[in-house]
MIPAMI-290903 format. One record per residue (C-alpha): residue in three letters; x, y, z. Coordinates in steps of 0.001 Angstrom, whole numbers, padded with zeros to 6 digits, always signed. Layout:
<nodes>
ALAXYZ;...
</nodes>
This chain:
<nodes>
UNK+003395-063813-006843;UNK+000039-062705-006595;UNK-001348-062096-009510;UNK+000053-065787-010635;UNK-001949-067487-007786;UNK-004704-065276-009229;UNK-004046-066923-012241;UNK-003658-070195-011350;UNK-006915-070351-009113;UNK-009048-070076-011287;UNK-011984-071728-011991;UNK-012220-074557-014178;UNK-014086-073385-016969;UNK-011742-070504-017132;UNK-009172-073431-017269;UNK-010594-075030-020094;UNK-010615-071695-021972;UNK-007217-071720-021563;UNK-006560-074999-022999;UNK-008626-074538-025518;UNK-006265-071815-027051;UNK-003643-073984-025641;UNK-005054-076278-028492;UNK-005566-073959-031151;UNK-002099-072789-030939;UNK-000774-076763-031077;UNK-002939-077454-034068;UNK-001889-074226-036207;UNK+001922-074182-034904;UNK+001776-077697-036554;UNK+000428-076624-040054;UNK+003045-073782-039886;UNK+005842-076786-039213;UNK+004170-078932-041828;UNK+005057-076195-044355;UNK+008278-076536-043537;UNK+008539-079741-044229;UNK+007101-079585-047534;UNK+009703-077249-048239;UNK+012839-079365-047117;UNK+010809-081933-048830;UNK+010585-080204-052163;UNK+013112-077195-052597;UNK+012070-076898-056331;UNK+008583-076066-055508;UNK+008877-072775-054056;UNK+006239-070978-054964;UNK+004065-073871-053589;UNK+005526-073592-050270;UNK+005194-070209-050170;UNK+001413-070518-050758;UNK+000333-073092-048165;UNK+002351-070729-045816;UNK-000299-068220-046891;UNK-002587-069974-046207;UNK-001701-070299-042950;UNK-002905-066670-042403;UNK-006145-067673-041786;UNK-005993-070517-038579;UNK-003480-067853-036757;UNK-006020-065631-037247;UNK-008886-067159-035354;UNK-006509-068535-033149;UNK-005587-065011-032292;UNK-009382-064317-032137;UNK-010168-066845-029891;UNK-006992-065625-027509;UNK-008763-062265-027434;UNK-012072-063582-026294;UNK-010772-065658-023548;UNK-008507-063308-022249;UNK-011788-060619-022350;UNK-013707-063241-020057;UNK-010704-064421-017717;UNK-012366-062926-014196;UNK-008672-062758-012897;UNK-007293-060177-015015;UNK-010364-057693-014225;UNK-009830-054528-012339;UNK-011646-054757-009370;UNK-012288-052704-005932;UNK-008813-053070-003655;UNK-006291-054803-006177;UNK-004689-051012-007196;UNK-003928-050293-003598;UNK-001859-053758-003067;UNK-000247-053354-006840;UNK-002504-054773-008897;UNK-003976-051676-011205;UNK-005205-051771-014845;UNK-001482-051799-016174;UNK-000563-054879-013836;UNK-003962-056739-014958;UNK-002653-056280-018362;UNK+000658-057708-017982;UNK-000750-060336-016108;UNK-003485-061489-018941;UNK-000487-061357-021674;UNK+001268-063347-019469;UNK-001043-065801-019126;UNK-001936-065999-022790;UNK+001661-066267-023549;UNK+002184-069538-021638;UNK-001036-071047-022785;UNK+000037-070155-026361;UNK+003606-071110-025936;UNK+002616-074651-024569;UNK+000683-075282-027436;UNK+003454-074944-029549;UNK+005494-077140-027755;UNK+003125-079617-027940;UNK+003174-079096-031647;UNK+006866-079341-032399;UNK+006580-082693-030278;UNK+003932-084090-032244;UNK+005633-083063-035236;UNK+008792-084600-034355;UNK+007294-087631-033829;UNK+005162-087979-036524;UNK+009051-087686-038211;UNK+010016-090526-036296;UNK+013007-088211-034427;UNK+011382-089345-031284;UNK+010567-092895-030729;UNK+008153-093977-027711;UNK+004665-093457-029231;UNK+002442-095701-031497;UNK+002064-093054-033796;UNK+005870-092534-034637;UNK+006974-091849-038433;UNK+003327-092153-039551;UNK+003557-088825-041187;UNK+007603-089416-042622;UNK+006243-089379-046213;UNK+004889-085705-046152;UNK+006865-084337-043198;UNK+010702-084670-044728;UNK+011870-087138-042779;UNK+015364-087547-042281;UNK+016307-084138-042993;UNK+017593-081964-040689;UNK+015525-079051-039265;UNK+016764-075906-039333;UNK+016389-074364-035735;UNK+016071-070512-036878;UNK+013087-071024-038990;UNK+011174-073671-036553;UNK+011742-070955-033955;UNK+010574-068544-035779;UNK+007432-070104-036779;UNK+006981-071470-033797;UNK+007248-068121-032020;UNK+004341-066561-034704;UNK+001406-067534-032896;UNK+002705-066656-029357;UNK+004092-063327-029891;UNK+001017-062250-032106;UNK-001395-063089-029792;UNK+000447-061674-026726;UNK+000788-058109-028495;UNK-002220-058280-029929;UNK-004120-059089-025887;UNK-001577-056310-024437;UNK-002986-053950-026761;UNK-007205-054828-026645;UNK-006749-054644-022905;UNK-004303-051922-022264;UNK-005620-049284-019211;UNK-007767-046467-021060;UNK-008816-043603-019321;UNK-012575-043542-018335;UNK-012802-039713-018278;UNK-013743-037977-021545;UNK-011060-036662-023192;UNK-012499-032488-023546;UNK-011582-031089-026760;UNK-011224-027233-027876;UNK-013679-026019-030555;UNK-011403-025468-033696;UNK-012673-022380-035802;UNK-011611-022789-039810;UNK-012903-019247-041084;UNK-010382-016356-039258;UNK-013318-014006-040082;UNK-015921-015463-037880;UNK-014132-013871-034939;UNK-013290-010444-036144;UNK-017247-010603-037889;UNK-018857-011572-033987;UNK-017267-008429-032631;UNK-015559-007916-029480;UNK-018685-009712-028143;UNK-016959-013025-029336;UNK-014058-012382-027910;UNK-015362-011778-024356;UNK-017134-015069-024760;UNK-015944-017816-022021;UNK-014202-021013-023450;UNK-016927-023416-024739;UNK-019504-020711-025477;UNK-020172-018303-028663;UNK-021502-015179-029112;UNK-025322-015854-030727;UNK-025059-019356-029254;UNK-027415-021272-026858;UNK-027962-019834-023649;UNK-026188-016436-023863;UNK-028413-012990-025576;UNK-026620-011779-028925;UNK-024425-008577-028162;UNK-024497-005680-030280;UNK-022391-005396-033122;UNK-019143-003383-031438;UNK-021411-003275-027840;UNK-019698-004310-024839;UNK-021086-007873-023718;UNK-023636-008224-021962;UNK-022449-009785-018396;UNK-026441-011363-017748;UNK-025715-013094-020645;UNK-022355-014960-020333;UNK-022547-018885-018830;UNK-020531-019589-016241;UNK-018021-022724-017054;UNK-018639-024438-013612;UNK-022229-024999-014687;UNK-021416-025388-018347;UNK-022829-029309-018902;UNK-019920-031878-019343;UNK-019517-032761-023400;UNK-020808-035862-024014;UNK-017900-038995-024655;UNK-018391-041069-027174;UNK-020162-044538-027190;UNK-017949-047413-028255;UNK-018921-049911-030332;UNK-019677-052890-027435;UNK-021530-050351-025100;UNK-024578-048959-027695;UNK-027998-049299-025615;UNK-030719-051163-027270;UNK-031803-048001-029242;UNK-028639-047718-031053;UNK-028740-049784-034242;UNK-025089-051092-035563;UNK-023601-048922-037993;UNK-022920-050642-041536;UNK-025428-052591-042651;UNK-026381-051597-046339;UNK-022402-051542-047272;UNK-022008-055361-045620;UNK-024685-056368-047722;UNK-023265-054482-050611;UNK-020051-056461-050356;UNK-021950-059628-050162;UNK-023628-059215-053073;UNK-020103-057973-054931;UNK-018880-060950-053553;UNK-021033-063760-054725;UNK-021366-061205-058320;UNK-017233-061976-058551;UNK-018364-065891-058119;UNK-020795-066186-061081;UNK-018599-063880-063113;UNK-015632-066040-062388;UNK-017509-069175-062684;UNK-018080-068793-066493;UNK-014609-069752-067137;UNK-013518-072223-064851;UNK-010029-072367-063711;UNK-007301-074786-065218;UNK-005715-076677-063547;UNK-007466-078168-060807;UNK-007676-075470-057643;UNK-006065-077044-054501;UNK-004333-075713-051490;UNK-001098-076029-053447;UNK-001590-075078-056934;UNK-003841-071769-057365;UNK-004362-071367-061017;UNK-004365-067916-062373;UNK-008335-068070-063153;UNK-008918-068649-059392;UNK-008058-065035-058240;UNK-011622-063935-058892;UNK-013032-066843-056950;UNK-010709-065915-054345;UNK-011578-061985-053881;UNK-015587-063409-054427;UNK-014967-065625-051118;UNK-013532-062759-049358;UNK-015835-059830-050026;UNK-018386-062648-049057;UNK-016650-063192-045503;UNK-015965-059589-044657;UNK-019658-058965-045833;UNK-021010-061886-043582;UNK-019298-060202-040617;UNK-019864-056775-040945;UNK-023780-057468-041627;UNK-024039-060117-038348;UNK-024528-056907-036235;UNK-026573-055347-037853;UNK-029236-058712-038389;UNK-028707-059184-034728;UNK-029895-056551-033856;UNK-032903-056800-036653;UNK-033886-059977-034696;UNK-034428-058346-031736;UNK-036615-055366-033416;UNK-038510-058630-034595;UNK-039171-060487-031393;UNK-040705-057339-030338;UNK-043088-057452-032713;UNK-047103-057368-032465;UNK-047817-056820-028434;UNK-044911-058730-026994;UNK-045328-060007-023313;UNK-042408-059930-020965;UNK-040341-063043-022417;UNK-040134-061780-026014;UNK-039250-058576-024304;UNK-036774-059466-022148;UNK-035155-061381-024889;UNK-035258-058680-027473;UNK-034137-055846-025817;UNK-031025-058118-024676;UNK-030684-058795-028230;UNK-030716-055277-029213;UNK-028311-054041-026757;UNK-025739-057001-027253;UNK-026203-056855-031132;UNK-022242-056054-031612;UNK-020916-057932-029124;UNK-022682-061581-030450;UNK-022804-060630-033733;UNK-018830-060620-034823;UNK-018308-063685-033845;UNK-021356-065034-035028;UNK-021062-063480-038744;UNK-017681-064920-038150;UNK-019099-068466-037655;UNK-021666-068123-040637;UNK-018212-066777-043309;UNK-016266-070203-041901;UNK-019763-072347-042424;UNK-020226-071343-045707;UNK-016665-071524-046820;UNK-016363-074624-045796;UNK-019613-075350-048041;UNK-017798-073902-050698;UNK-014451-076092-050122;UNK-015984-079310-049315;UNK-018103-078757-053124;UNK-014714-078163-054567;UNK-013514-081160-053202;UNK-015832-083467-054032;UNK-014720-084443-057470;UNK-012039-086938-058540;UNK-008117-085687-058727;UNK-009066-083351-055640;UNK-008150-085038-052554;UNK-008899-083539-048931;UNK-005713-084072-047409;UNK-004969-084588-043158;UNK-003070-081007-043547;UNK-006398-080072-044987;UNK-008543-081470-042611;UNK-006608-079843-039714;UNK-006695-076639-041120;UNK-010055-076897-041512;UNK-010824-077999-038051;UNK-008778-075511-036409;UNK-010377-072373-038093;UNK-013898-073990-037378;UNK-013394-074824-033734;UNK-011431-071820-032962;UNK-014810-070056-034431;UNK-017436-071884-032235;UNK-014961-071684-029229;UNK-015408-068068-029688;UNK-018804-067491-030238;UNK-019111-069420-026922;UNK-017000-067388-025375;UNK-018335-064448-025891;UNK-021606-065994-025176;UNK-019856-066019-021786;UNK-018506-063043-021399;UNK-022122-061503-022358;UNK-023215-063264-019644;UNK-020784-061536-017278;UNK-021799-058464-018729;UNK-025415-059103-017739;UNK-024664-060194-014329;UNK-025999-056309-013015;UNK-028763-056311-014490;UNK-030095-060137-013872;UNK-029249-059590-010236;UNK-031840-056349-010413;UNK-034481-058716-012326;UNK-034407-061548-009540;UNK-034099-058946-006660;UNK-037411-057174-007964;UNK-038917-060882-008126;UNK-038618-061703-011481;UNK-039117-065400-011696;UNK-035493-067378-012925;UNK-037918-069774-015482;UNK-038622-066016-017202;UNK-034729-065128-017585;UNK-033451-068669-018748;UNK-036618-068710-021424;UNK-035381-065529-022070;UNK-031635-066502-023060;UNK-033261-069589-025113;UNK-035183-067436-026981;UNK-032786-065371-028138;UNK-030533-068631-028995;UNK-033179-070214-031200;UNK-033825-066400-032858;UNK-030748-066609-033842;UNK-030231-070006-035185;UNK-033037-069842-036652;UNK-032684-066266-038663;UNK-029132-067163-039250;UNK-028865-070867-040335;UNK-030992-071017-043731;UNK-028839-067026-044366;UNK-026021-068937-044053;UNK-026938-072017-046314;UNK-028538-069815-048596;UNK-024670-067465-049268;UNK-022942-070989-048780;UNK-025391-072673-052010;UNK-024948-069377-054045;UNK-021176-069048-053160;UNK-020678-072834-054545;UNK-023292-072837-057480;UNK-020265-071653-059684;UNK-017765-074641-058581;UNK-020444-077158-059487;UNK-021047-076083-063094;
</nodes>
């Protein structure tokens, strides 16, 4: 009971977190139900069915995303001093933060079979009932296996997929045996080799090459106790400011491969018209252009983020461009997914909005939902990890005020780096959105 009034006490931004994915989950457990009533509505039209279910990949994925991030920055699920010896460990913490993302996500999609049932007119007592009959199926029974089942998609994803970014790792590096792939290395370094302690070799650092069939040299061995510990590996969320993200030049590769697909595709445009519904065989290059694009966008975020911060450095910086640069630098990864994230949905729903703005193309509510959900669940994220960087920081700003730095400094500090950002990454991101588009409007 606990670890539930741990849960339930928290604060109230880490409540509104919470309903926030409590929201993303009602808005995409309704487009998954919407599918299914264009199917009961249309049984001949399989194949469109089948695609706006595919479609439906993409707002469980950020709602998935934005379940991650919140569950990251939920202070309740944290291992802290104290909770192991009363029960609550790393494991416990776990279980605890799937739990709670499984209710949050499970309430939105109760909220979105109610909506949906009323928007049937199955449920009377609102002022919006049977407004949606005409594109829901109305008056056709649901089948309960398959609105479980997609009700159950968002839920279950995002539970397994929080249980397994916050599983209990183990903070000691993990010491691995050298491996030797020639056999005649040993029998060629002699008996001396041999001899050799683990983690040392004969000619190596620190220890005096024997002779060829000598006896080794005892001086010359290294005692293990005061061997130095191998290094562990840096993850990808804890480089220091020195460390530039890896894959730059191969995110902008795919960007430009992306919006090369686009032109080349827009030469001959597609027939018929491209909707959410009807993909016409043409459009496949259009569609593999707009993805390379989006992967490109995020993998190169990092990398720019971190090229921002090199620049605020620039020409004899005083201690606020400092500050902000160097916190730039070191939390280049950890802003800049969800940022190039952000700039992929901004400039694909450039691209979309171009495409619909022509007669015969209308932007449907389903549409518009969609749309919304994927973009929200985006921001929501970027804020939230804007949050969670902040939590991250809290060490080191404590340091900075307790050696007297004034507060003014840090908070122009943090605005800097937000108007860096938007301002390196806005025209970037209307600049891929214009060339992604160009094609559609010819």
């Amino acid at each position: 009971m606990l670890d539930l009034r741990l849960s339930r006490a928290a604060r109230p931004a880490v409540q509104l977190r919470r309903l926030l994915v409590a929201a993303a989950s009602a808005g995409t457990g309704f487009l998954l139900l919407s599918c299914l009533g264009y199917a009961l509505k249309r049984p001949e039209a399989a194949g469109s069915g089948a695609l706006r279910l595919a479609w439906c990949v993409v707002p469980v994925a950020a709602t998935v995303y934005l379940t991650l991030a919140v569950a990251r920055t939920d202070p309740g699920t944290r291992p802290r001093p104290g909770l192991s010896a009363i029960g609550l460990g790393p494991a416990r913490l776990m279980a605890v933060s799937a739990l709670v993302t499984a209710l949050s996500t499970t309430l939105g999609s109760l909220v979105a079979l109610s909506l949906f049932l009323h928007l049937r007119g199955d449920l009377r007592g609102m002022p919006f009932d049977g407004a949606g009959a005409s594109f829901l199926a109305a008056g056709k029974s649901l089948p309960l296996a398959a609105t479980l089942t997609l009700l159950a998609v968002v839920p279950v994803v995002a539970t397994v997929a929080v249980a397994l970014a916050l599983r209990p790792r183990d903070p000691r590096p993990v010491a691995r045996p050298q491996r030797r792939y020639l056999p005649f290395v040993r029998q060629a370094a002699g008996p001396a080799a041999e001899g050799c302690p683990a983690g040392t070799e004969a000619g190596g650092t620190g220890a005096a090459p024997a002779a060829a069939g000598g006896p080794p040299d005892p001086d010359s061995r290294i005692d293990p106790r005061f061997a130095p510990p191998p290094r562990p590996g840096k993850a990808d969320d804890d480089k220091g400011p020195g460390d530039t993200p890896f894959g730059l030049p191969w995110a902008v590769a795919l960007v430009a491969a992306g919006l090369t697909a686009q032109a080349y595709a827009g030469r001959t445009p597609p027939t018929p018209v491209f909707t959410f519904s009807t993909v016409p065989t043409g459009a496949g290059l259009f569609l593999l252009g707009w993805l390379l694009t989006a992967v490109g966008l995020v993998l190169a975020a990092p990398g720019l983020t971190h090229l921002c911060g090199r620049l605020l450095q620039c020409a004899r910086p005083g201690a606020l461009r400092l500050l902000a640069g160097r916190g730039l630098m070191a939390e280049a990864t950890r802003i800049g997914r969800p940022l190039g994230i952000l700039c992929a949905v901004t400039a694909a729903g450039y691209a979309i909005t171009t495409l619909y703005d022509a007669p015969g193309r209308p932007f449907g509510p389903l549409s518009a939902l969609g749309a919304l959900v994927v973009a929200g669940c985006a921001f929501a994220t970027l804020l939230t990890v804007a949050v969670e960087t902040r939590q991250c920081r809290a060490e080191t700003t404590d340091a900075l005020l307790r050696l007297g730095a004034p507060t003014g400094v840090l908070r122009g500090a943090a605005a800097l780096r937000a108007v860096t950002l938007l301002a390196f990454f806005t025209p970037l991101t209307l600049a891929i959105a214009a060339l992604a588009a160009f094609p559609l409007t010819r």
